[in-house]
ROLUM-897575 format. One line per 5 residues: number of its first residue (from 1); their letters; for each residue z, y, x of C-alpha. Coordinates in steps of 0.2 Angstrom, whole numbers, plus 2048, in hexadecimal, padded with zeros to 3 digits. Each point is the difference from the previous one (the first is absolute). Example, Ala and Ser with C-alpha at 12.3 -4.5 7.8 and 13.67 -1.06 7.14 Angstrom:
1	AS	827 7EA 83E  7FD 811 806
END
This chain:
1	XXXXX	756 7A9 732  80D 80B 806  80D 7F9 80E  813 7FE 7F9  805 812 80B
6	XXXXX	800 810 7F6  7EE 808 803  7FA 811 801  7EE 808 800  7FA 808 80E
11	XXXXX	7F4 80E 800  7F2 7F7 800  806 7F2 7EF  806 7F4 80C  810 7F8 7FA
16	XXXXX	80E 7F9 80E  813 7FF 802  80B 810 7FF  811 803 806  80F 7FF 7F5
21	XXXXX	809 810 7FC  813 7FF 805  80B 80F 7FA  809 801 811  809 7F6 80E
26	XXXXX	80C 7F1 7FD  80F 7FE 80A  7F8 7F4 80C  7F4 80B 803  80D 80B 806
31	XXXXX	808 7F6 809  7F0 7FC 80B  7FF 812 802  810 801 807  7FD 7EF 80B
36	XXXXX	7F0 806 809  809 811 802  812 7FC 807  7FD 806 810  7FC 811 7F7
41	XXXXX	80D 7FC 7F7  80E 7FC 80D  7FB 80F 808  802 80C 7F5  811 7F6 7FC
46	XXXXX	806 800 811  7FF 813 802  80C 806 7F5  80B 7F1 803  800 803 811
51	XXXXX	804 810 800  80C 7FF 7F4  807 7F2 808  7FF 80B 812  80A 80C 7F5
56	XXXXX	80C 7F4 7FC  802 7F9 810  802 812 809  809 806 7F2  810 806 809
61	XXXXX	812 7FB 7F9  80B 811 7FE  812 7FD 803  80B 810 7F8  810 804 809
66	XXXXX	80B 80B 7F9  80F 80C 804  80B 80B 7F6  805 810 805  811 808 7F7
71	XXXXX	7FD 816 801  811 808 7FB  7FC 810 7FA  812 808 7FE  80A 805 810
76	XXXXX	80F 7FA 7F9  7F9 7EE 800  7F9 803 811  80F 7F6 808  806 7F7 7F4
81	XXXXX	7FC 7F7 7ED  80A 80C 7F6  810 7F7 802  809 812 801  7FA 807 7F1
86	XXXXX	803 7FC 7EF  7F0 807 7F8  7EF 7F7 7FE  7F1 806 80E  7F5 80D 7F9
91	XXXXX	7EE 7FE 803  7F5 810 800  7F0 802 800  800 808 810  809 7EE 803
96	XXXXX	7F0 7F7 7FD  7F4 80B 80A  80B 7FC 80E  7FD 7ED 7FC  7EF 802 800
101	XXXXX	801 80C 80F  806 7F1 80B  7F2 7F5 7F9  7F3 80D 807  809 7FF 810
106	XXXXX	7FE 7EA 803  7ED 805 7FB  7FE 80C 80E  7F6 801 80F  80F 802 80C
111	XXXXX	808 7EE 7F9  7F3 7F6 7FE  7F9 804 811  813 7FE 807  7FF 7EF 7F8
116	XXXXX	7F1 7FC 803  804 801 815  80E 7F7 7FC  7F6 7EF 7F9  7F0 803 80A
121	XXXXX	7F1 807 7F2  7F4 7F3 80B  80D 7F2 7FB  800 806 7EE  7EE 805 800
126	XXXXX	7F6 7F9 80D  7EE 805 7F7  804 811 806  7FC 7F9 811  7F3 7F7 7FC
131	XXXXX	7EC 802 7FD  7FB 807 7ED  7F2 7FD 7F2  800 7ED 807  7FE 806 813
136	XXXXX	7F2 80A 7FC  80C 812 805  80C 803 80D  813 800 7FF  80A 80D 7FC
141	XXXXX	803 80B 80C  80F 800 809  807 80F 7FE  7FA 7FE 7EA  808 7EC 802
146	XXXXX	814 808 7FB  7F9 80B 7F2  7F5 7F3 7F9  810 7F4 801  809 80D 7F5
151	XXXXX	7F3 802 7F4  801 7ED 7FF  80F 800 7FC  803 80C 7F6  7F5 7F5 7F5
156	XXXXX	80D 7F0 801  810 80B 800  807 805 7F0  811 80E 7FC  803 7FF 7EF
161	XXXXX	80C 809 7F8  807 7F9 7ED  802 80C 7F2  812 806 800  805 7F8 80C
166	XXXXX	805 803 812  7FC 7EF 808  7EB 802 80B  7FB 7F0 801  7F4 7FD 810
171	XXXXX	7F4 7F2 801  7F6 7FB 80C  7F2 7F3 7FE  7F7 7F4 80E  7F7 7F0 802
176	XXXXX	80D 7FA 80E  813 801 7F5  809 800 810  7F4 810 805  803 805 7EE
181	XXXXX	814 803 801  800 804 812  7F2 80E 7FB  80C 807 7F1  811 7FE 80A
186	XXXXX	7F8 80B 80E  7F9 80D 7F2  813 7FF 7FA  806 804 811  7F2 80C 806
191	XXXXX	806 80A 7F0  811 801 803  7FA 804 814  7F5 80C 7FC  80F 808 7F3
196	XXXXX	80B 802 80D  7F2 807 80B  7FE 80E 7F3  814 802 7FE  806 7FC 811
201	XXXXX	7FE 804 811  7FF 7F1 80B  80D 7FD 80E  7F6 7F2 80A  7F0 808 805
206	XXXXX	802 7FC 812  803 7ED 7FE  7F2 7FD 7F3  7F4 80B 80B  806 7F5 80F
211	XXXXX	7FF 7EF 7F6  7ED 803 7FA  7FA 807 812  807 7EF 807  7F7 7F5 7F1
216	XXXXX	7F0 80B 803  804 7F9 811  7FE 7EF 7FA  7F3 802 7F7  7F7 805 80C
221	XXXXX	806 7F0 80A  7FB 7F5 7F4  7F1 806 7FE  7FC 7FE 814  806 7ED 7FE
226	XXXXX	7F4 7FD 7F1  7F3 80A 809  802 7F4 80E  802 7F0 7F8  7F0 807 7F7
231	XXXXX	7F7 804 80F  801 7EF 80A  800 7F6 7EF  813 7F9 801  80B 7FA 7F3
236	XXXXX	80F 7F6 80B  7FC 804 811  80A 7F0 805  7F7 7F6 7F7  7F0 807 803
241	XXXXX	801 7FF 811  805 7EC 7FD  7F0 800 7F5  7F4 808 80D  809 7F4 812
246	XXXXX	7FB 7F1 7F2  7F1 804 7FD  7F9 803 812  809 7EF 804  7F4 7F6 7F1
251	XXXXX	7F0 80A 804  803 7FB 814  803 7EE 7F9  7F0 7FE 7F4  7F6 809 80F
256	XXXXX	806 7F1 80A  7FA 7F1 7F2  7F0 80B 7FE  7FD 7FE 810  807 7ED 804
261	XXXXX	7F6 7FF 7F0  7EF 807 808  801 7F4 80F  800 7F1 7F7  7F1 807 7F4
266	XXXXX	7F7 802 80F  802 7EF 808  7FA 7F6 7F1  7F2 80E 7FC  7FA 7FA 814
271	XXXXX	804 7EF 7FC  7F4 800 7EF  7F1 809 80A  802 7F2 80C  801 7F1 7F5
276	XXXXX	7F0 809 7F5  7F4 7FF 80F  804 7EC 800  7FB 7FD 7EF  7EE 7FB 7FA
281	XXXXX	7F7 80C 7F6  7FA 7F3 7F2  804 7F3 7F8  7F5 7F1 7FB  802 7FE 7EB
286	XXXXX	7F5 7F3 7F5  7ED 7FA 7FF  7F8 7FC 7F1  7EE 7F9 7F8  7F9 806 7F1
291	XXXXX	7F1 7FE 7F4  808 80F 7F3  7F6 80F 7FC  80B 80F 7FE  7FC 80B 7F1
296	XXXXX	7F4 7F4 7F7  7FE 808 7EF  7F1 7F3 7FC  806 7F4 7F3  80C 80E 7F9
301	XXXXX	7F3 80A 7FE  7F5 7F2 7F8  80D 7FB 7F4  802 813 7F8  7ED 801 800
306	XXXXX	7FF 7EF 7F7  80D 808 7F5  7F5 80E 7FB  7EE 7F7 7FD  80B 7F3 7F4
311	XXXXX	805 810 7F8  7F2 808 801  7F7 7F2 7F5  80D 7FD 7F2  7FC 815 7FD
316	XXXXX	7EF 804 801  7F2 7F6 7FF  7F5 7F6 80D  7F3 80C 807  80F 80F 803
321	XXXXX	7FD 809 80F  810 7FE 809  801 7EC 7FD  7F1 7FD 80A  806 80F 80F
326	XXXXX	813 7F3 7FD  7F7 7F2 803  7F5 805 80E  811 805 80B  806 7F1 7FD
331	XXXXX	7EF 7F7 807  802 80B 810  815 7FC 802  7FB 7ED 7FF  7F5 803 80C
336	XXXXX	80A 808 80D  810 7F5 7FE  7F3 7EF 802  7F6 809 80E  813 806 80A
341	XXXXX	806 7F3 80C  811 7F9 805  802 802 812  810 7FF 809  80C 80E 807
346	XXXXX	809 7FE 80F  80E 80D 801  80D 801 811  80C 80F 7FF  80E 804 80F
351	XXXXX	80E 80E 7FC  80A 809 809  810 7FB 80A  80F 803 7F2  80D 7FF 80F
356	XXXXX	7F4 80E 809  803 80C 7F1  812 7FC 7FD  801 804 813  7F8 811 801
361	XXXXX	808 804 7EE  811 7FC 80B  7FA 80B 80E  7FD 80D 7F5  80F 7FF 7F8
366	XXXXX	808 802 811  7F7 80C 808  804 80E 7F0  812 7FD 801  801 803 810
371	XXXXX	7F8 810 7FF  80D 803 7F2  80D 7FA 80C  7FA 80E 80A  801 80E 7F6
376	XXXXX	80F 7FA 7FA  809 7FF 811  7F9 814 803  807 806 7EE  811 7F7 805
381	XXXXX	7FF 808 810  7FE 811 7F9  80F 7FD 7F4  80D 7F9 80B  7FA 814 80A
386	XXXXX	804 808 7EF  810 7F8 7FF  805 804 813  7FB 812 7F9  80D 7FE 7F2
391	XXXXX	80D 7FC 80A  7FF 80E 80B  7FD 80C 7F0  810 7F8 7F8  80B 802 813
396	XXXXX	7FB 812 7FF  806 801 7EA  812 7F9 807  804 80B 80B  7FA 811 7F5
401	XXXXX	809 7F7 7F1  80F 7FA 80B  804 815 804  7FB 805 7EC  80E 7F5 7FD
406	XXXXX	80C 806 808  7FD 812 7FE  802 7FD 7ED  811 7F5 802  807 811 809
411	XXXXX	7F7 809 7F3  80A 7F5 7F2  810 801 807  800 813 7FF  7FA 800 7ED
416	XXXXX	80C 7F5 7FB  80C 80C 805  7F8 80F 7FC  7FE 7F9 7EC  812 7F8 800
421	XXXXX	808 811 807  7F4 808 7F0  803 7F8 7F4  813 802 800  7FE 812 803
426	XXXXX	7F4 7FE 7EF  80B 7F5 7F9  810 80D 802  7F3 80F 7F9  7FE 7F5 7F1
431	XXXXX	813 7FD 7FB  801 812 800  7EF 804 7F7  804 7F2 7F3  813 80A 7FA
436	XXXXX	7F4 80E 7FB  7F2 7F9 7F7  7FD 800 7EF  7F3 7F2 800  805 7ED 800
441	XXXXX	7F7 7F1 800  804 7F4 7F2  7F4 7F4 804  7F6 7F9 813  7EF 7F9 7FC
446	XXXXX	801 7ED 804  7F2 7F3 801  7F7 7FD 7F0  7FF 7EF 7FC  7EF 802 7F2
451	XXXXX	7F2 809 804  7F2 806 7F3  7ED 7FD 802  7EE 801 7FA  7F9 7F1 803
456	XXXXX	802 7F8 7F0  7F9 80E 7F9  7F1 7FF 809  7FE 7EE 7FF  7FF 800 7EF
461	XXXXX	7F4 80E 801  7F5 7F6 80D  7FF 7F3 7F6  7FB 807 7EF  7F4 80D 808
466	XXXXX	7FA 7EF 80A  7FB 7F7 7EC  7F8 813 7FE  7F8 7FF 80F  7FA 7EE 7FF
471	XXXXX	7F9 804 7EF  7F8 810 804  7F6 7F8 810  7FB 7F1 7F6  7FA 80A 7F1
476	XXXXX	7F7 809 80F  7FA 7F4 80C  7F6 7F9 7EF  7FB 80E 7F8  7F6 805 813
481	XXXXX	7FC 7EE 7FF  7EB 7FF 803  800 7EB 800  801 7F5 7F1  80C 7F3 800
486	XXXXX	7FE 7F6 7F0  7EE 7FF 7F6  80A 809 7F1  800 80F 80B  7EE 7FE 803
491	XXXXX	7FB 7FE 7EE  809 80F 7F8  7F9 80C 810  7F0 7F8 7FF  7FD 7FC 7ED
496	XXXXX	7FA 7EF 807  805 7F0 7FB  807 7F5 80E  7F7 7F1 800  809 7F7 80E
501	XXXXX	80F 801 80C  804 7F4 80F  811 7FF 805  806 800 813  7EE 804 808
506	XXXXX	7EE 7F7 7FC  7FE 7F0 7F7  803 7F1 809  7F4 7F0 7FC  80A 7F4 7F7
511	XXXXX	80E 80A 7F9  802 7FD 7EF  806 813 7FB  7ED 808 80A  7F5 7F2 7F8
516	XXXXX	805 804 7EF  800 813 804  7EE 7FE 806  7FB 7F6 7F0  808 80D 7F4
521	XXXXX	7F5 80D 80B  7EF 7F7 7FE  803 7FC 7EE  803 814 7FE  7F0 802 809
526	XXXXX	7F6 7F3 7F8  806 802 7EF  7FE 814 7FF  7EF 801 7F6  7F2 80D 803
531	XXXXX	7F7 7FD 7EE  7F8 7F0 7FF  805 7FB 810  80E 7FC 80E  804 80B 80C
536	XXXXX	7FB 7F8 811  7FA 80D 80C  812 809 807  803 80C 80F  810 7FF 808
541	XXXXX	806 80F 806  80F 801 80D  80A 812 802  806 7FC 810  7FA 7F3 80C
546	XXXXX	80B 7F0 801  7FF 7EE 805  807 7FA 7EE  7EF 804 7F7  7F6 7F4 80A
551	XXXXX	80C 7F2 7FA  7FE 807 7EF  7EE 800 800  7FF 7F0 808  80D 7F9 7F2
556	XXXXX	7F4 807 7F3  7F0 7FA 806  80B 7EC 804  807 801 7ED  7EB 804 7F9
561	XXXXX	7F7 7F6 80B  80D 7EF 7FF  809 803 7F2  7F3 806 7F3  7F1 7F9 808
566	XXXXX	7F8 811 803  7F3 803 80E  809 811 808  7F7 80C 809  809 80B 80C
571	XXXXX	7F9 811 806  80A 808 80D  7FE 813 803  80E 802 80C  802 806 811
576	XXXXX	7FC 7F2 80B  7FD 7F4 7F2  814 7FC 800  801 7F6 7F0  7F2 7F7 805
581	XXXXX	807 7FC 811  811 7F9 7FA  7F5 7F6 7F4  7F9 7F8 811  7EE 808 800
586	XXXXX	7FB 801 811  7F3 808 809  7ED 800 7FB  7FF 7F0 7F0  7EE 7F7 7FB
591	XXXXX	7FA 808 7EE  803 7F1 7F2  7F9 80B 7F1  7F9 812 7FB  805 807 7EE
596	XXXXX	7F4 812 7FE  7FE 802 811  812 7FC 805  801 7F1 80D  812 7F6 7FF
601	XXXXX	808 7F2 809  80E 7F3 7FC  811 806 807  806 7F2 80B  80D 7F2 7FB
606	XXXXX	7FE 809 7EF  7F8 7F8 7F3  7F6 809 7F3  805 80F 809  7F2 80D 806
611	XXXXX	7FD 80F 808  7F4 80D 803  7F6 803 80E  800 811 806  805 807 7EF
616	XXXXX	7FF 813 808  7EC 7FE 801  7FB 7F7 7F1  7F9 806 7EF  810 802 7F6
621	XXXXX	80C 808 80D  7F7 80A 80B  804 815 7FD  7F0 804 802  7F8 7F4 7F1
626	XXXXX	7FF 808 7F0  80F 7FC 7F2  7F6 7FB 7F4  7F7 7F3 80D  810 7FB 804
631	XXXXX	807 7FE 7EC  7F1 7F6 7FF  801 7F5 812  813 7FC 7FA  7FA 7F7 7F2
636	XXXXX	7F7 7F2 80A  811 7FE 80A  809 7FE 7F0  7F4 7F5 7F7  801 7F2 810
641	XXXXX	811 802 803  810 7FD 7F6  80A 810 808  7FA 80A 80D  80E 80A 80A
646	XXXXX	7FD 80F 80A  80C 803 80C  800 814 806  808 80B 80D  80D 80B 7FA
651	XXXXX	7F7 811 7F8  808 80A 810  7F6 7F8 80B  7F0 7FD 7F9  7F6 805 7EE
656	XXXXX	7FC 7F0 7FE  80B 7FB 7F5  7FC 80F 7F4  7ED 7FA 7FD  806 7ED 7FD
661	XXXXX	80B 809 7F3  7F3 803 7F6  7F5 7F1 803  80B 7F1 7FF  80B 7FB 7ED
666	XXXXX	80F 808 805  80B 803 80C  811 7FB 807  80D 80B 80E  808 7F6 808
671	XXXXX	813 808 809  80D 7F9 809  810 804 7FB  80C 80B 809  7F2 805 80D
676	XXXXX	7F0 807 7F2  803 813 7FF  802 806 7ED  7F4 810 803  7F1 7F3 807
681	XXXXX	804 7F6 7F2  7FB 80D 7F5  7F4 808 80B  7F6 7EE 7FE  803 7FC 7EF
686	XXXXX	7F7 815 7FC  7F1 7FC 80D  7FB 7EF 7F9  801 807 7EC  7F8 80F 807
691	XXXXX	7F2 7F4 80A  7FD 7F9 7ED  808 7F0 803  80D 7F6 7F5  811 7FC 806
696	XXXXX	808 7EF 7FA  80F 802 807  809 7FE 812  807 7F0 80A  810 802 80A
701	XXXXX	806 7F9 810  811 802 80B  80C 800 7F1  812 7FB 807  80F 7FC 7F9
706	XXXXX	80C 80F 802  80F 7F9 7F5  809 7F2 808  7FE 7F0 7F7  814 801 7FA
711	XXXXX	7FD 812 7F8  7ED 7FB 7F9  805 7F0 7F8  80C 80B 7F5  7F3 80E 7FB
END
């Protein structure tokens, strides 16, 4: 009989389940996919959004500011709008290369640079000043800094000129608005200064000469203050001096209760060593007779062994060796617990002194803060010196700030009338500049109210090249993926049927969801025939060493054995006996059968559950017997037991499992998901067909749910 799966012939005729062909992957499949890779996913995500979003955020707000200049070609409108005349203004050609002419001129080098010293360029571009490529170069030189300021903003500046028309427009464009139309205004004027410095010859050379050499004075004042203030680390020299007199006045004060402090410590850490050599070392605690024996196993012992000899008779018959070898241990146990007597203990016990330790604990305690005391009385001592030191530095700062002071007040009063003096001089020069000119201004830049801006640009940008992104690392971080995540994944890259899968780790005894998934597996196993017979004689085969197999194994070998009434053999052929171990075999076991030369022994608390005996040296799985002896050994191990499991090491660490390949009815790998590599999964699957062994299928272990419970429910 066939079992219900779909079956497939091997290449040797034997018939088993086969994995189902799917076309491709479902949407929850995806979507497990992009569970177990959201970090990937977020990553990849994050980057453009960040930068993007980096972008938006340092994405600077421009604010236009513009100014309109009027050029009056004609000389007869030089003074005056043509209120004289009774003709219409003829514009010439020449008219509009003089236009643009002028524009040329508010582009120069000479007015920018004029304007630029008039707003500051490291107030309208302080990167000039600053380190480049992110630190990595210099500033700009100093002497480069003006030129590169030009150049800078040459970029932002604009003199456009309108087609027939006599109107240049000048805009200026800046993160700051009020730097934005104070920048534009002093191109505006820088022009019409620079104009006249072309047309006219200057009457106040003298005053202006005088007024800059007494605000390079200044300057240079200030810059001894700053220096200064710098120097001894001063902000409000009154107030520092308050900060520093204060502070010396607490650190004198805490020196003072550090050391009242240390004084007290000292008397009660005295008065404890004191009252310590009074107390009593011990402490009488309790007496007590006894007739127990500790750790008397006996009748435990005889119990289980009674246990045994009444199982022992309902299975085999009366002259079975290891009945009478039962029965005589329990001869010689009777014996020792009748021949053992009951004498009486007498146990007296005296402790130490709690108070004694509560005492020295104390002392302890007072003896390290007093040494903290200590050092804390010379740390305050060396502060309260550092502040005296402060106050002296501070004295000295006073005095050299005090005549700074008052230098630069003399220093003011003489600019202030240097510049007032100037600037009506200036202001006379320009009444009479202003009768001749044939430039006026129609229009001062003000403060623009709206500004425009990238970052919604970028933004948007970000976040559609973050969906790209996200997608892209996704699609990515699973195509490079070498794990298996679901047995679909397993079955399509192993053309191997899965023939179970444990959710959320190993098995668990007594859950509902593991027992039936154990029972579908031995039914798989037991059902799958090999001609005229049932399959009972199956390797499993790990990829990759986990603790979730010996659960598996064990589940298997509990569902035969108590389930289906099969006597179970286990042969375990990995390092260290692992399986055998978590099945509680330990150390050397008493021999309860031979089978062909194999010697076996029940597995403890597990009823019709057996395992070899040193399977390594025995006539079926030893490397160095013959394969047709151990085809022909196998057989009595298959005749005597109901299923026989072999249990191997994984192929990378011993070819042991190759040779039980071809020895045993078939063979099944067992992976863990998320952690079995794909290419050893192959790499198993090819060495055990290439060994000439069958594969049945594969288990897995380690599935998780990826999904939340609120998506999942809804796929």
């Amino acid at each position: 009989m066939m079992p219900a799966a779909a079956a497939t012939m091997g290449h040797d005729g034997r018939s088993g389940p086969t994995a189902s062909v799917r076309a491709g992957y479902t949407l929850r499949d995806l979507l497990i996919f992009a569970f177990y890779s959201w970090r990937t996913i977020v990553v990849a995500a994050l980057v453009p959004l960040l930068i993007g979003g980096a972008a938006a955020i340092t994405a600077k707000k421009y604010y236009n500011s513009t100014g309109l200049l009027l050029v009056l070609v004609s000389r007869e409108h030089s003074g005056s709008d043509g209120v004289g005349t009774t003709g219409p203004a003829v514009v010439s050609v020449e008219g509009l290369n003089l236009v643009q002419s002028e524009a040329e001129i508010v582009m120069s080098d000479g007015v920018l640079k004029r304007a630029l010293r008039k707003v500051g360029y490291e107030v309208l571009y302080p990167e000039v000043a600053k380190r480049r490529l992110f630190g990595l170069l210099p500033p700009v030189p100093v002497d480069e800094r003006q030129q590169r300021a030009v150049e800078l903003l040459r970029k932002d500046l604009k003199a456009e000129v309108r087609e027939e028309s006599s109107i240049v427009r000048v805009t200026y464009r800046h993160v700051d608005p009020r730097l934005s139309a104070e920048m534009a205004t002093a191109v505006i004027t820088a022009y019409q200064e620079h104009r006249r410095s072309v047309y006219d010859v200057p009457r106040s050379p003298l005053l202006t000469e005088e007024m800059a050499r007494f605000s390079t004075d200044l300057q240079e004042i200030d810059e001894q203050i700053r220096d200064t203030k710098q120097r001894y680390g001063i902000l409000d020299i009154d107030q520092d001096i308050n900060m520093a007199v204060n502070q010396a006045d607490i650190l004198l004060q805490r020196k003072r209760q550090a050391q009242e402090r240390l004084a007290t410590v000292s008397t009660q850490a005295d008065q404890t060593q004191e009252r310590i050599t009074q107390l009593p070392e011990k402490l009488f605690d309790f007496r007590e007779i006894t007739n127990e024996i500790t750790n008397d196993e006996d009748k435990n012992l005889l119990t289980k062994l009674e246990q045994d000899l009444l199982s022992l008779r309902q299975n085999y018959g009366p002259n079975y060796p290891g009945t009478k070898l039962v029965q005589d241990k329990i001869d010689r146990l009777k014996a020792s617990i009748a021949a053992k007597a009951a004498p009486q203990y007498y146990s007296q016990r005296e402790v130490r002194n709690p108070t004694l330790d509560y005492m020295q604990s104390r002392l302890f305690e007072l003896r390290v803060e007093r040494d903290a005391l200590n050092n804390q009385i010379i740390e305050l001592e060396r502060l309260h010196q550092e502040a005296i030191a402060r106050i002296d530095m501070l004295r000295e700062a006073q005095l050299i700030l005090h005549q700074l002071e008052r230098s630069r007040t003399v220093q003011e009063d003489i600019y202030k009338e240097y510049a007032l003096r100037t600037e009506a001089v200036k202001m006379d020069e320009k009444a009479a500049q202003e009768r001749s000119s044939n430039v006026r201004v129609v229009e001062l830049p003000d403060v623009p109210v709206t500004g425009t801006t990238m970052a919604w640009s970028f933004l948007a940008a970000s976040i559609f090249g973050s969906i790209m992104m996200g997608l892209a690392g996704g699609l990515a971080a699973n195509w490079n993926r070498q794990v298996f995540l679901l047995p679909s994944e397993a079955e399509k890259r192993l053309d191997l049927p899965a023939l179970a899968s444990f959710m959320m780790g190993k098995p668990k005894p007594g859950d509902r969801a593991s027992d039936e998934e154990l029972s579908f597996l031995a039914s798989q196993i037991l059902d799958t025939r090999i001609g005229d017979r049932g399959m009972n004689t199956v390797q499993m085969l790990p990829i990759s060493a986990d603790d979730g197999d010996i659960a598996v194994i064990a589940g298997l070998l509990a569902e035969c054995a108590d389930r289906r009434g099969l006597r179970a053999l286990l042969v375990d052929l990995s390092d260290g006996s692992t399986v055998a171990r978590g099945l509680g075999v330990r150390g050397a076991v008493e021999p309860e059968g031979e089978v062909g030369g194999n010697k076996f022994a029940a597995v403890p608390g597990r009823p019709g559950v057996y395992h070899l005996i040193d399977p390594l040296h025995g006539a079926v799985f030893d490397m160095r017997c013959s394969l047709r002896e151990a085809v022909e050994n196998i057989a009595d191990l298959r005749d005597n037991f109901g299923i026989v499991l072999v249990v191997s090491s994984t192929l990378a660490r011993s070819h042991t499992g190759r040779r039980v390949a071809a020895v045993v009815d078939a063979t099944v790998l067992m992976m863990r998901a998320e952690v079995t590599r794909s290419p050893a999964a192959t790499w198993t699957r090819e060495a055990v067909l290439d060994a000439g062994g069958d594969l049945l299928g594969f288990v897995m272990t380690g599935r998780r749910f990826h999904i939340p419970s609120r998506i999942y429910k809804w796929l």
